[in-house]
SEKOLMI-972771 format. One record per residue: x, y, z of N, C-alpha, C in turn; residue in one letter. Coordinates in Angstrom, 1 decimal, always signed. Layout:
N
SITE    neast   nnorth      nup   caeast   canorth     caup    ceast   cnorth      cup   residu
SITE        X        Y        Z        X         Y        Z        X        Y        Z        A
...
% end
This chain:
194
SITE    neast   nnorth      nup   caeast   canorth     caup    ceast   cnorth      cup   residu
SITE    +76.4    +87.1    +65.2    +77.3     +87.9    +66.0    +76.4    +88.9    +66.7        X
SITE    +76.9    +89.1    +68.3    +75.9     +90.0    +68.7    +75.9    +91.5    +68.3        X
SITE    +75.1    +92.2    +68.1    +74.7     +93.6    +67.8    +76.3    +94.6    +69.2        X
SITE    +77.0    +95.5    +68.3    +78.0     +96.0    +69.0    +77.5    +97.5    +68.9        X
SITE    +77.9    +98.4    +69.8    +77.4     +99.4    +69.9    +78.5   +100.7    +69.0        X
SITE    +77.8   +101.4    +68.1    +78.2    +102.0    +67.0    +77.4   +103.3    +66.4        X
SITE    +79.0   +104.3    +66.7    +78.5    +105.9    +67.0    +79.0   +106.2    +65.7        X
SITE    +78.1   +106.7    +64.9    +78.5    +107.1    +63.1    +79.5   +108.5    +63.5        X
SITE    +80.9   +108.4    +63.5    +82.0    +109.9    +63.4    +82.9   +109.7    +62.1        X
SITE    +83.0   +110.5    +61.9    +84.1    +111.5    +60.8    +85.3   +111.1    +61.7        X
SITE    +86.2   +109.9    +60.9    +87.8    +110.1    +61.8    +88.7   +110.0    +59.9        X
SITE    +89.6   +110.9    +60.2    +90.4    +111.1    +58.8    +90.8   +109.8    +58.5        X
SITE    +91.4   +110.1    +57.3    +91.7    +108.6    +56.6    +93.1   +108.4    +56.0        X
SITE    +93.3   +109.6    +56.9    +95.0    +110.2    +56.3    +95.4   +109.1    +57.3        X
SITE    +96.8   +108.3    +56.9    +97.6    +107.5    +57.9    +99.2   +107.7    +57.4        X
SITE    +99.9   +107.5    +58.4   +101.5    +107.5    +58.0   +101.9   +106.6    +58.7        X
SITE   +103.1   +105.8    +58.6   +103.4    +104.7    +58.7   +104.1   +104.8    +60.2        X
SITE   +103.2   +105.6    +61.2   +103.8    +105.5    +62.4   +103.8   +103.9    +62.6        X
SITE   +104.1   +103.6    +63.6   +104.8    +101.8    +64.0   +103.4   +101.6    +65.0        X
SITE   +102.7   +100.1    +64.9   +102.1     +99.6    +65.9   +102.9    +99.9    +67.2        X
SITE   +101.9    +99.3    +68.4   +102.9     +99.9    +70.0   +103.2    +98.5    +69.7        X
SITE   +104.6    +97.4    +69.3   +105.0     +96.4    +69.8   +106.1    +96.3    +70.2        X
SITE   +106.8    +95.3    +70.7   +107.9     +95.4    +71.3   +109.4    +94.9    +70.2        X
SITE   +110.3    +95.2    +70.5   +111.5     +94.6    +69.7   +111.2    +93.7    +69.5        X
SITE   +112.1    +92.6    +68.6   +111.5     +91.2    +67.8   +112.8    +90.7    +69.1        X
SITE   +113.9    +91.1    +69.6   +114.5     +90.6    +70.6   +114.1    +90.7    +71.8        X
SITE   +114.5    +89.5    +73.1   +114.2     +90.3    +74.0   +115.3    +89.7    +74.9        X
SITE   +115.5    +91.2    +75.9   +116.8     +91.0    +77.0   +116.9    +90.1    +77.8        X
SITE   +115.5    +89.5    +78.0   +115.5     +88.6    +79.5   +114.4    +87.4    +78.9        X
SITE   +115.2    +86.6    +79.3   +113.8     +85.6    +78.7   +114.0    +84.7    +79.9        X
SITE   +112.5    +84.3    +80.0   +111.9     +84.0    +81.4   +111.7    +82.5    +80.9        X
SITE   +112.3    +81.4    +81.7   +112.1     +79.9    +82.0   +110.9    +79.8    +82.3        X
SITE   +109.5    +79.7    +81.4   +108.3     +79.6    +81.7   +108.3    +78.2    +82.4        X
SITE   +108.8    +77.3    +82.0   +108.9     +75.8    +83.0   +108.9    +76.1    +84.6        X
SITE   +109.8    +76.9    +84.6   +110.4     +77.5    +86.1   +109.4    +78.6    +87.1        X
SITE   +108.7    +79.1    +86.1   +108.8     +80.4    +86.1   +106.5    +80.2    +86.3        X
SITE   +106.4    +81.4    +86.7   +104.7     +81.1    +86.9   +104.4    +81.7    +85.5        X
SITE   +103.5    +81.5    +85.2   +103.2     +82.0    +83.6   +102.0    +83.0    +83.9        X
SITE   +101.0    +82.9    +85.0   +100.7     +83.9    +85.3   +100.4    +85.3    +85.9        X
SITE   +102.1    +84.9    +86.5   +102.6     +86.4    +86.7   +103.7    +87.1    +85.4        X
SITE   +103.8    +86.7    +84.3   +104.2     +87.0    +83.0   +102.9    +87.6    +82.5        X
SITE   +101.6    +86.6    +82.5   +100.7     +87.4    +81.4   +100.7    +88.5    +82.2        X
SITE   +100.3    +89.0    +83.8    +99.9     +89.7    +84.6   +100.6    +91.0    +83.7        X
SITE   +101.6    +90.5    +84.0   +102.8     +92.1    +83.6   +102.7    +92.1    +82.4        X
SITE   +102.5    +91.3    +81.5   +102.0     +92.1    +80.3   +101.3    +93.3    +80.0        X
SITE   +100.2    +92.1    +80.9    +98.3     +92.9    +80.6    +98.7    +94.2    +80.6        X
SITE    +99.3    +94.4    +82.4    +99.1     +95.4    +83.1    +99.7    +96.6    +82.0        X
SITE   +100.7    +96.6    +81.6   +101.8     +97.1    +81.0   +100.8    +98.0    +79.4        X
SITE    +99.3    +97.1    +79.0    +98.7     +97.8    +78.2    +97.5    +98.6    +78.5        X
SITE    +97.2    +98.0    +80.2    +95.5     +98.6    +80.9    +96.4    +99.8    +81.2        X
SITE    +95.2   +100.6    +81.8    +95.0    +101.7    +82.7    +93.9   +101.5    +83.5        X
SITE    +94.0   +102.7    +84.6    +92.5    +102.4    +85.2    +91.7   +102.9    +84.6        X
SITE    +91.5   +102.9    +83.8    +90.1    +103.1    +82.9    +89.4   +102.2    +82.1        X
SITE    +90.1   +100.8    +82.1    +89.7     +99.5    +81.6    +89.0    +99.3    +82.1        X
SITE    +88.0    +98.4    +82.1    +86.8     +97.1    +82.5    +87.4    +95.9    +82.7        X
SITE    +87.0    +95.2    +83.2    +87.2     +93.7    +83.4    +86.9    +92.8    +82.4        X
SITE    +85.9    +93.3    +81.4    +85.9     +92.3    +80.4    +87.3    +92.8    +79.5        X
SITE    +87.4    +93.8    +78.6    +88.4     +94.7    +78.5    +89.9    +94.2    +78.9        X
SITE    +90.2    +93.9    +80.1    +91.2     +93.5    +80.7    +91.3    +92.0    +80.5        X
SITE    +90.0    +91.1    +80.0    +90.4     +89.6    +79.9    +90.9    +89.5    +78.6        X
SITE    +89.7    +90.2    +77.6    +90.6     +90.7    +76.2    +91.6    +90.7    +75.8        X
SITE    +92.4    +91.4    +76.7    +93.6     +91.8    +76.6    +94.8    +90.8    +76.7        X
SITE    +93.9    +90.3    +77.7    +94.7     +89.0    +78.0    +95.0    +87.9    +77.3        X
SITE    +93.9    +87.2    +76.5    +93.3     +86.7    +76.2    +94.6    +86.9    +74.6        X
SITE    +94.6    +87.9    +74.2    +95.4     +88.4    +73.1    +97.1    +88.3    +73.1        X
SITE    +97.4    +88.8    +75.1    +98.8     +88.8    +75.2    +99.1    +87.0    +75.1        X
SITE    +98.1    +86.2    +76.0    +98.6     +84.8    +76.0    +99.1    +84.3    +74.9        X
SITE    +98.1    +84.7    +73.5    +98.2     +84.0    +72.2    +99.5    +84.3    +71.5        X
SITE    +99.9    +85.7    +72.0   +101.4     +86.3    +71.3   +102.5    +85.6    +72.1        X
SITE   +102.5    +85.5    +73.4   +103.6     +85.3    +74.6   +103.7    +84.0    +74.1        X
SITE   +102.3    +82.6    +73.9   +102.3     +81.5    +73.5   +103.4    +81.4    +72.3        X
SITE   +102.8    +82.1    +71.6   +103.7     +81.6    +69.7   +105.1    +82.2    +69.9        X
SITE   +105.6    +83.8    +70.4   +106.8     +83.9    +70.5   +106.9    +84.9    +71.7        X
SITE   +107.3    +84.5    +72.6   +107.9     +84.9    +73.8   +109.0    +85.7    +74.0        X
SITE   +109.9    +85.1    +72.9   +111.1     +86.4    +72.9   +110.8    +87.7    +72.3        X
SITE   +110.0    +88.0    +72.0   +108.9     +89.2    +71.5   +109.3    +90.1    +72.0        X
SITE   +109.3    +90.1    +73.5   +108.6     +90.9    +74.6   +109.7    +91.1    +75.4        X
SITE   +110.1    +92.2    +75.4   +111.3     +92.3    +76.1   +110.2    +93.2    +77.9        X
SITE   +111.4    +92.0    +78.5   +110.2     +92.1    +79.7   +111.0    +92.7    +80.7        X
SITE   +112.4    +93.6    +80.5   +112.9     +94.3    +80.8   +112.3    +95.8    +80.6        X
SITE   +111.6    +95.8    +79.6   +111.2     +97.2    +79.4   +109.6    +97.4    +80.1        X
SITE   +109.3    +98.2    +80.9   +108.1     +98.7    +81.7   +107.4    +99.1    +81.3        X
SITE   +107.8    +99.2    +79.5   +106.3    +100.2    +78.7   +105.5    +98.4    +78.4        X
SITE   +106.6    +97.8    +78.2   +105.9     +96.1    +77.9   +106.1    +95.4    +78.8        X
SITE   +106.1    +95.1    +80.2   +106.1     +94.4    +80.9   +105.9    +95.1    +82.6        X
SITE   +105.5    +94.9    +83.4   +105.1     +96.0    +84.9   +105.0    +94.9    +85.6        X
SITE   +105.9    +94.7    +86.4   +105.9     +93.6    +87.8   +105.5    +93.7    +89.1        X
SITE   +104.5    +93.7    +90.0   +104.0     +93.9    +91.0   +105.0    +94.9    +91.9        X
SITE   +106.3    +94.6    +91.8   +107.6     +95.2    +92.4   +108.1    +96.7    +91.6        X
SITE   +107.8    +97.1    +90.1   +108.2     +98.2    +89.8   +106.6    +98.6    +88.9        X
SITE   +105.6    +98.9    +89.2   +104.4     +99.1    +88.2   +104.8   +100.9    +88.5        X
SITE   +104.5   +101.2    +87.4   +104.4    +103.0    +87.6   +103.6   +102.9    +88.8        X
SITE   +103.4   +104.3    +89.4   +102.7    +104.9    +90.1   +101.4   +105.0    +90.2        X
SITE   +101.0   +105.2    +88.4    +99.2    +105.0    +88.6    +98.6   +103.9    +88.6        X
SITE    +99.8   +103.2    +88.3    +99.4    +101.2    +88.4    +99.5   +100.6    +89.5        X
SITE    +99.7   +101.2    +90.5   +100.3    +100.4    +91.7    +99.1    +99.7    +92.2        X
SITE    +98.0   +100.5    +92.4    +96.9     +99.9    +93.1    +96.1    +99.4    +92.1        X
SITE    +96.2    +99.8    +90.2    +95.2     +99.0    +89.7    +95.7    +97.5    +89.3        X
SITE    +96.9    +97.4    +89.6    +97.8     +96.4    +89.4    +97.1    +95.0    +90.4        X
SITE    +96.6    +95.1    +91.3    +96.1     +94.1    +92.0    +94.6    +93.5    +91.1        X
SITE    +93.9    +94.6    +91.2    +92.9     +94.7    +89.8    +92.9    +93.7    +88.9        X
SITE    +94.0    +94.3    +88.2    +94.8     +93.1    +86.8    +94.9    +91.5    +87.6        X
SITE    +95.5    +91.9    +88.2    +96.1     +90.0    +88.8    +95.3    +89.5    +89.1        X
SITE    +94.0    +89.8    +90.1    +93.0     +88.7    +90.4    +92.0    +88.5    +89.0        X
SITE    +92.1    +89.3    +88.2    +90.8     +89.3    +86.9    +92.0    +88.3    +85.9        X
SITE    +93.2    +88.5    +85.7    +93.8     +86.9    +85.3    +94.2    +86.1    +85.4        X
SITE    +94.3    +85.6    +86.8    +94.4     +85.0    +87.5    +93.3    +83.7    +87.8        X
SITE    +91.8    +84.9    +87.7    +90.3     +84.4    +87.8    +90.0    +83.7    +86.6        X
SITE    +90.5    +83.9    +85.0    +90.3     +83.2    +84.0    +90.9    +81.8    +83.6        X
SITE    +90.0    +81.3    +83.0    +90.9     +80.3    +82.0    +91.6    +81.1    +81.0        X
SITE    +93.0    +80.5    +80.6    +94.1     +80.9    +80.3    +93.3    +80.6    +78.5        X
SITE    +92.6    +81.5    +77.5    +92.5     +80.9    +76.1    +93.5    +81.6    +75.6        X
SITE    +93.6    +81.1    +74.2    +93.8     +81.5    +72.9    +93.4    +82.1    +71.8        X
SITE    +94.3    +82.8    +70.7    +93.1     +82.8    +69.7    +94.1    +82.3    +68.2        X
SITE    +93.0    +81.5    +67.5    +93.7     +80.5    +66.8    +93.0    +80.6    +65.1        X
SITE    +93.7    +80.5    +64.1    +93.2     +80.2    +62.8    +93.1    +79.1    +62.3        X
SITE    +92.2    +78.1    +62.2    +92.3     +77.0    +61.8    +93.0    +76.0    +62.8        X
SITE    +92.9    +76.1    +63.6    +93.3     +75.4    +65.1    +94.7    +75.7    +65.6        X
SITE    +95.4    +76.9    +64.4    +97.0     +77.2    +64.7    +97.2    +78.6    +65.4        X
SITE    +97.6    +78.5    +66.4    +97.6     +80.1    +67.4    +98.5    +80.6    +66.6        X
SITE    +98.1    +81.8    +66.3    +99.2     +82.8    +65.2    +98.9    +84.4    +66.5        X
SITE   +100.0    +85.1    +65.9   +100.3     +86.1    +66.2    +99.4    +87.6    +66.2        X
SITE    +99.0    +87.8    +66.7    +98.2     +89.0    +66.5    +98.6    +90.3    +66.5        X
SITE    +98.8    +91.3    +66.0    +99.7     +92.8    +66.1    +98.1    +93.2    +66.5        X
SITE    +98.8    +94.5    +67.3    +97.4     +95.0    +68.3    +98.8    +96.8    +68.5        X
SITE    +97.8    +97.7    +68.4    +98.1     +98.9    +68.5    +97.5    +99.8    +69.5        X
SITE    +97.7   +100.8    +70.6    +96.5    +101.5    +71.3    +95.4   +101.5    +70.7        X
SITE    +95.6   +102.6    +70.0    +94.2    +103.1    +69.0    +94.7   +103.1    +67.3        X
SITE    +93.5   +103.5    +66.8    +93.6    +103.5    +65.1    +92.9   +104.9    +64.9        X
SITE    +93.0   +105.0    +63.6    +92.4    +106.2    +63.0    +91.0   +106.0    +62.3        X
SITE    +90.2   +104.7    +62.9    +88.6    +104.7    +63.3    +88.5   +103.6    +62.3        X
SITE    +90.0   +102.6    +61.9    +89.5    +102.0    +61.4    +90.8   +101.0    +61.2        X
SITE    +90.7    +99.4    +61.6    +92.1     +98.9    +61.1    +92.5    +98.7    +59.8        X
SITE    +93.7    +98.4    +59.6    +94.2     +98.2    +58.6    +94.8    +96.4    +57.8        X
SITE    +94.8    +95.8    +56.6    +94.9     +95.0    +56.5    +96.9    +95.1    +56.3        X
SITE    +96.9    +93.9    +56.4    +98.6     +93.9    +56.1    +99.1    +92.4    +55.4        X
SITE    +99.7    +92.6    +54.2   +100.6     +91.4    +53.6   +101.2    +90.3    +54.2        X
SITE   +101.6    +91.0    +55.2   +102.7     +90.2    +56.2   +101.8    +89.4    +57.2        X
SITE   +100.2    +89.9    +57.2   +100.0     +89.3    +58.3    +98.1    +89.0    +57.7        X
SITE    +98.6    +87.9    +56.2    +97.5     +87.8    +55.4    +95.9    +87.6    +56.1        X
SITE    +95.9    +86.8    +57.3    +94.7     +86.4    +58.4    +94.3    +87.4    +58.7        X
SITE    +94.7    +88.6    +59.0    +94.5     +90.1    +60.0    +93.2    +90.7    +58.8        X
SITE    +92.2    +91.5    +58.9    +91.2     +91.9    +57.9    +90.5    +93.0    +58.4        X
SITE    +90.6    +94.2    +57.7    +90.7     +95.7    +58.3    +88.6    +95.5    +58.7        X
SITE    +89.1    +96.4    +59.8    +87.7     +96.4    +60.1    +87.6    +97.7    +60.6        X
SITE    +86.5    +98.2    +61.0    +85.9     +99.8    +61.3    +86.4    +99.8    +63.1        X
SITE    +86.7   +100.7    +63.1    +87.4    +100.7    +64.8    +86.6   +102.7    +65.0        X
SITE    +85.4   +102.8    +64.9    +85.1    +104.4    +64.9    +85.5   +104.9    +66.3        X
SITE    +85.4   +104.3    +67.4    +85.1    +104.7    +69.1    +86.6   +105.1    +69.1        X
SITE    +87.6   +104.4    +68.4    +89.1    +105.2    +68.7    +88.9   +106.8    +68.6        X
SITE    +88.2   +106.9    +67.7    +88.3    +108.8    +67.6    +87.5   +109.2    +69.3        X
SITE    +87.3   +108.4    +69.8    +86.6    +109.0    +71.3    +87.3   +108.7    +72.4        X
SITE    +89.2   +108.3    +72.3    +89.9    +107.9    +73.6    +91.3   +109.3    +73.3        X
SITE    +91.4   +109.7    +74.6    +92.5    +110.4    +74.8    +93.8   +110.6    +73.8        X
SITE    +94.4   +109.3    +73.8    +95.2    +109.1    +72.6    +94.9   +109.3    +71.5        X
SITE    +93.7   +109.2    +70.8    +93.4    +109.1    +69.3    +94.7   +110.3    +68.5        X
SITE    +94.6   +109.6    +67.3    +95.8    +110.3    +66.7    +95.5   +109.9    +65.0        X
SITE    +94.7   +110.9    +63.9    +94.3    +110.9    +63.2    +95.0   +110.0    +62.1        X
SITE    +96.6   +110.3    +62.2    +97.3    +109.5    +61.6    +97.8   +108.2    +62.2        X
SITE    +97.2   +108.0    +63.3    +97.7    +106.6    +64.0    +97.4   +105.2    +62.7        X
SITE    +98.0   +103.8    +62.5    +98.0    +103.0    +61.9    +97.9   +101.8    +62.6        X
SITE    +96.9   +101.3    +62.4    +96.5     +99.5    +63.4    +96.5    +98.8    +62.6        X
SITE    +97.2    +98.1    +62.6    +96.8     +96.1    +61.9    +96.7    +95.1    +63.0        X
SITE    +95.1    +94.9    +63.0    +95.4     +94.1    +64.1    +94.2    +94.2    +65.1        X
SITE    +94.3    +94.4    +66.3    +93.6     +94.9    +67.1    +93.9    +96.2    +68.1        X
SITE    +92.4    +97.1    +68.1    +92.6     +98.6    +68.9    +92.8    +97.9    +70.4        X
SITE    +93.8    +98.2    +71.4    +93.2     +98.3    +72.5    +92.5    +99.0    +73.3        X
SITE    +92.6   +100.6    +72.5    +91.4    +101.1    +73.1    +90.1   +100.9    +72.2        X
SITE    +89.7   +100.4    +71.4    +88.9    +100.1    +70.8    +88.2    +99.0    +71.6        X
SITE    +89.0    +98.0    +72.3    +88.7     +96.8    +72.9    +87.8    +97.3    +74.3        X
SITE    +88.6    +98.3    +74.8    +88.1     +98.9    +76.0    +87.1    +99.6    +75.8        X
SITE    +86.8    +99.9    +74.8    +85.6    +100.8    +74.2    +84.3   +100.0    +74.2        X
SITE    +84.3    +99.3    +73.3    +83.7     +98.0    +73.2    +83.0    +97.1    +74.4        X
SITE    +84.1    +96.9    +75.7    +83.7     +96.5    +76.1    +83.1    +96.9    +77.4        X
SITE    +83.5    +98.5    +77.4    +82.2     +99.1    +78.5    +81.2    +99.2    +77.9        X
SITE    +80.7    +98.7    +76.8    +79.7     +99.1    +76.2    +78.8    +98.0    +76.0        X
SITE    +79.0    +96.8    +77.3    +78.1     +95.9    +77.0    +78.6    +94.4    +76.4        X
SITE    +79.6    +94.9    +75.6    +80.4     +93.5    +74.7    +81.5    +92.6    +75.5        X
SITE    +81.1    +91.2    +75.5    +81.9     +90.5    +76.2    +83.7    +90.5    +75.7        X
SITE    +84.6    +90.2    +76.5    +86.0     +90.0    +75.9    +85.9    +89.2    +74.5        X
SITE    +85.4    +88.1    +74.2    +85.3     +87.4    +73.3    +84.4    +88.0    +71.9        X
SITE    +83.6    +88.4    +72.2    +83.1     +89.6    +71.2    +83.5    +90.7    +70.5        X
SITE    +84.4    +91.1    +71.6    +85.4     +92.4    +71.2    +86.4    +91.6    +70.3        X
SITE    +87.0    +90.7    +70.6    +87.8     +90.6    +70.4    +87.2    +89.3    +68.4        X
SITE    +86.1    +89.1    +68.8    +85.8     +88.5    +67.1    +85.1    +89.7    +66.5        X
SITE    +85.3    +91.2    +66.8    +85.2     +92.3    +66.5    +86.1    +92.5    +65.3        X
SITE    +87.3    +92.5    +66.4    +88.7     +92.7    +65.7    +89.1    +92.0    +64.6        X
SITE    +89.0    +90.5    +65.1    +89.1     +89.3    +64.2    +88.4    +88.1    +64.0        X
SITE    +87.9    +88.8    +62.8    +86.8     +87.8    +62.9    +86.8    +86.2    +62.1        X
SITE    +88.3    +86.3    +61.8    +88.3     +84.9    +60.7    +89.2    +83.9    +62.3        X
SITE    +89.0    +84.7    +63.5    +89.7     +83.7    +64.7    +88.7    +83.1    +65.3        X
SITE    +89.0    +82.2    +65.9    +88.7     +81.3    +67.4    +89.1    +81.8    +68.2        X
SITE    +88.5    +81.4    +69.3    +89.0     +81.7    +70.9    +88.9    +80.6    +71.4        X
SITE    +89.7    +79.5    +71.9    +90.2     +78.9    +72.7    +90.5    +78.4    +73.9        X
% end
């Protein structure tokens, strides 16, 4: 594994059971992916978790992670809601222009996965952590790892709770030299990428 870049900080160890950022297990609108382009779905995903302050590797990441959830369960994602889903036609205001950004960098990729033993499973992924993930019962594959650089993004939030993967951790990571695929066997390292 390549060498990832790592700043020794004090982040508390206090957590409370605030909720990962995911979306209802229902969702309002479900999109005919047969019908439907699949790449303007991941697009509004991504978009919906970047800011401009992502990277392009960062943003494949990202992607890379939404395909493998959107893949296994789709009705996940309620794609009526704009905090989880941003469509070229309604992106907030500071997304409007990085929103083109997003589309050509997934657009530009091959579409992977990420897989356990050749089975694409579900990933829970949170903004930030409290410098370090967390393991979870429910989601036996997932294996807490050190996330320190969350204590250095806007959001950080001492009691925040991740199982899973940081996305700003990912973004962290990956201005820092680390490819999407790296960041992301950062997070999880008992996966494939696909």
């Amino acid at each position: 594994m390549a060498l990832l870049p790592f700043t020794a900080v004090k982040c508390s160890s206090d957590t409370d059971k605030s909720k990962n950022r995911l979306t209802s297990s229902t969702s309002k609108t479900k999109i005919d992916t047969k019908n439907s382009d699949n790449n303007k779905i991941l697009v509004g995903l991504t978009s919906a978790l970047c800011n401009e302050n992502f990277c392009d590797e960062a943003i494949k990441a990202i992607a890379i992670l939404i395909n493998t959830d959107y893949e296994v369960n789709p009705d996940y994602f309620d794609l009526e809601d704009k905090g989880v889903y941003s469509s070229k036609d309604n992106p907030d205001n500071s997304l409007k222009e990085y929103y083109s950004k997003i589309q050509r960098i997934v657009n530009s990729m091959d579409k992977k996965t990420l897989t356990v033993n050749n089975e694409k499973i579900f990933v829970p992924y949170s903004q930030s952590s409290c410098g370090y993930t967390l393991d979870s019962t429910d989601c036996e594959y997932i294996t807490s790892v050190a996330s320190p650089w969350d204590c250095f993004t806007e959001s950080y939030d001492e009691n925040s709770q991740c199982i899973g993967v940081s996305i700003n951790g990912i973004n962290y990571l990956c201005k820092n030299g680390v490819s999407a695929e790296q960041a992301l066997k950062w997070y999880l390292p008992e996966f494939q990428i696909k």
